[in-house]
Structure formats: C-alpha cells, structure tokens
C-alpha positions as CSV (number, residue, x, y, z in Angstrom):
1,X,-30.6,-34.2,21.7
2,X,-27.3,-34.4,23.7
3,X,-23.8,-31.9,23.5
4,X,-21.0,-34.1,24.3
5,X,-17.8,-33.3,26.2
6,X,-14.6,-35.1,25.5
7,X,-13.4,-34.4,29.0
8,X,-9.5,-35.1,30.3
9,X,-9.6,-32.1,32.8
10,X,-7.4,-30.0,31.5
11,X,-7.8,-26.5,31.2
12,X,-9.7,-26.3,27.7
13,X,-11.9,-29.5,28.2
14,X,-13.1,-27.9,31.2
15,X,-13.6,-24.6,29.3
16,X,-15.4,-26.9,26.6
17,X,-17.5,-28.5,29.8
18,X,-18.4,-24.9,31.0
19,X,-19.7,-23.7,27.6
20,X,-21.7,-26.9,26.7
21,X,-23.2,-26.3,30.5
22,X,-24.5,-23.0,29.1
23,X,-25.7,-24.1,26.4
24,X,-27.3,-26.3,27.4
25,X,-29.4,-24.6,29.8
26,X,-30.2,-22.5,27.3
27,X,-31.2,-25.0,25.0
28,X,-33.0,-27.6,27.4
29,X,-30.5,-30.1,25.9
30,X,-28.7,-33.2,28.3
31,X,-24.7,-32.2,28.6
32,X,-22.5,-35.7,28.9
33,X,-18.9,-35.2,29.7
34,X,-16.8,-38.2,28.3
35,X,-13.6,-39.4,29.7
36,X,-11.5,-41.6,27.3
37,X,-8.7,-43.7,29.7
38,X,-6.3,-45.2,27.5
39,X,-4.4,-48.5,29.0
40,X,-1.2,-46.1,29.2
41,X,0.2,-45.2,32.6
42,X,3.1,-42.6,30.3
43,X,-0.2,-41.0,28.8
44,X,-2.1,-40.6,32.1
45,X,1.2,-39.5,33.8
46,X,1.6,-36.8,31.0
47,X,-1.7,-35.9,31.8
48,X,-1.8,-35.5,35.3
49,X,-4.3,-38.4,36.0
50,X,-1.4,-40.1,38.1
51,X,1.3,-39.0,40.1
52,X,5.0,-40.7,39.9
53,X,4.5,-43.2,41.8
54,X,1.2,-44.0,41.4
55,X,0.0,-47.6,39.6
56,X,-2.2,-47.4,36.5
57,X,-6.1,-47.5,37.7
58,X,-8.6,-46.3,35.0
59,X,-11.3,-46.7,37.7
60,X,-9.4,-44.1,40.1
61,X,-8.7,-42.1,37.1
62,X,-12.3,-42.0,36.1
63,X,-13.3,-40.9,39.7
64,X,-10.8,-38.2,39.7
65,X,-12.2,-36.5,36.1
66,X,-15.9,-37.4,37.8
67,X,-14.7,-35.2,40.7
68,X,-13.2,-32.4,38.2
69,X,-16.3,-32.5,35.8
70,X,-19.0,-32.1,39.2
71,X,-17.1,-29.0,39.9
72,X,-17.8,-27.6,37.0
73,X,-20.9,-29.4,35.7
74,X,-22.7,-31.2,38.5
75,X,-26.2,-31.2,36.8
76,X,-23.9,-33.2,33.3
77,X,-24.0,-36.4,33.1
78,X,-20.1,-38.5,33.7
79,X,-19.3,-41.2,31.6
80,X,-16.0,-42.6,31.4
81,X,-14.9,-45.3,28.8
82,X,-11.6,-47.5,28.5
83,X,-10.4,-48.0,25.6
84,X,-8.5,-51.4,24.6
85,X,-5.1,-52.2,24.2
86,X,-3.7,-50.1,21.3
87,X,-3.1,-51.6,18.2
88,X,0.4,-51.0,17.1
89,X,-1.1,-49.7,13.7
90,X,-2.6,-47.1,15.5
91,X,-1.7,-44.2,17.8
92,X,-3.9,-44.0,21.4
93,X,-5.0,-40.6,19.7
94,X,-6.8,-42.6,17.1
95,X,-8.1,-44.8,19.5
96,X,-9.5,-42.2,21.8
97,X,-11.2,-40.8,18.6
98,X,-12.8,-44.1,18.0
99,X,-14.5,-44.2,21.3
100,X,-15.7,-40.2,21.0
101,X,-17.1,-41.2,17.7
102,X,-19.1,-44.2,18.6
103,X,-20.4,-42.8,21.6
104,X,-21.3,-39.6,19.6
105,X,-23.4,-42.0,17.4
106,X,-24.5,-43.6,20.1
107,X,-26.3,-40.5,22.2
108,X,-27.2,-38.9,19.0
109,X,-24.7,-35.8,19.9
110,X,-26.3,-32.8,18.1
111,X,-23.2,-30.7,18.7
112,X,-19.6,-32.0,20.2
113,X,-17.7,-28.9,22.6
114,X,-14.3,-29.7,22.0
115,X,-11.2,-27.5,24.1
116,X,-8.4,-27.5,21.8
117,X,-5.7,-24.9,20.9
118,X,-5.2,-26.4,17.3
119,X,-8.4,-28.5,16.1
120,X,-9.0,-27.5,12.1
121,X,-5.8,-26.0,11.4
122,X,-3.8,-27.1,8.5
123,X,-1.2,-28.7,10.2
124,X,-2.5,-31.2,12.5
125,X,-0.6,-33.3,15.4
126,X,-1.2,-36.3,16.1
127,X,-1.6,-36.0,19.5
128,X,-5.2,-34.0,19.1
129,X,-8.4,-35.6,18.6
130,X,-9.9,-32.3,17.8
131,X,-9.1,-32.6,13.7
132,X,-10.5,-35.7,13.3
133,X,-14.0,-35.0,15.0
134,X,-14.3,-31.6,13.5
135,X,-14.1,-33.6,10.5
136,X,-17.3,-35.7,10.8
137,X,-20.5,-34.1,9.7
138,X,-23.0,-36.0,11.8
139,X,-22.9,-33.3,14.2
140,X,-21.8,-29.7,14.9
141,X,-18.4,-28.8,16.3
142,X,-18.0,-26.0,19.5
143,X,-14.0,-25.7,19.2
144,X,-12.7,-23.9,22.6
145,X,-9.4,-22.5,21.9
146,X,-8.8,-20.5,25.1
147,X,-9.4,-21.1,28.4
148,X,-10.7,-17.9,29.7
C-alpha cells in the first residue's frame, strides 16, 4: 500500500510529509508526496512558489517542492501533477481535489496525511482541500493541524 502526501511546502504539508515518513517506516509502506501546480501565477505567488517578478513555470515550481520534499523525505517518492485550465464552474481548490483523488485511486492510497488547520470542521473554506478528501471513504485520513 502507499500513504500519500498532498505536498505545497508549507509548514503543515511538510508536517504531514514528516509523519507519513514515520509511518511509513514503521509500517514498510511506500510514502509519495504529491504536488498539485494549478495554471495560476496569483495562486503560486500566494503561495510562495514564485517570487514578484518571476514568470509562471510549473516545471520550476515542481523542482522547487522536489527540493523542499528531499529535505524532509528523501527516501519518498516526488510526483508533481498540473492540473488544466480551471473551469469557470469550478474553483482551483476543486480542481486540485480532483487530481489528489484520482491519483489516490490510482496508487491505491491506504491512508492520505493531510496538514491542515481546518479540514472536518463544520464550517469549511473553500480554499482547503482537506474537507473534501476527509470526506471520501476509500482510504484513511492523517489530518496534521499543527506544525510542531
């Protein structure tokens, strides 16, 4: 079985990479850390995957999260996936979701480490895609809510 990582290098999803690391040597089981690059230079800028004046490159940004996740994780396995133009029905928050969850099906996740402050609570933003994979009972939800 695998434990995935939705991975944006940010303090809890590296949290989240650092505990599926342990478990996983614990358990024997493969750890893939999953960056999800939205074509969106405002959300990559809000992220910190680009500075000011930097141009949008998904492929630079999936290097720099590949350097952030080896720091952490080396032994875990990077994978980094783009996601296509956004709908304008849909928020990039739904598409990122989309991607975790087909990837999840397609590894066979048994458990998903997710780092976020408000994933299951009963008031949800839109901007986390902790809510809606905490939601999906294919596999087992890890939530890291703090960092330390």
């Amino acid at each position: 079985m695998t434990l995935l990582v939705p991975f944006d290098g940010s303090d809890l999803s590296t949290a989240a990479l650092d505990r599926a690391r342990e478990f996983g040597e614990f358990t024997g089981e493969e750890v893939v850390a999953l960056a999800v690059v939205p074509p969106d230079v405002e959300f990559a800028r809000d992220r910190g995957w680009l500075a000011p004046d930097e141009a949008f490159d998904a492929k630079m940004i999936c290097t720099r999260l590949r350097h952030q996740q080896e720091d952490v994780a080396p032994e875990a396995t990077f994978r980094c996936e783009e996601t296509e133009e956004t709908d304008y029905r849909a928020t990039i928050t739904t598409d990122i979701t989309r991607t975790i969850r087909q990837v999840a099906a397609e590894l066979q996740v048994s458990i998903i480490f997710i780092g976020s402050e408000n994933a299951g609570r009963v008031s949800t933003p839109l901007t986390s895609v902790g809510n809606p994979l905490s939601e999906d009972p294919r596999y087992d939800i890890h939530i890291v809510r703090h960092a330390e």
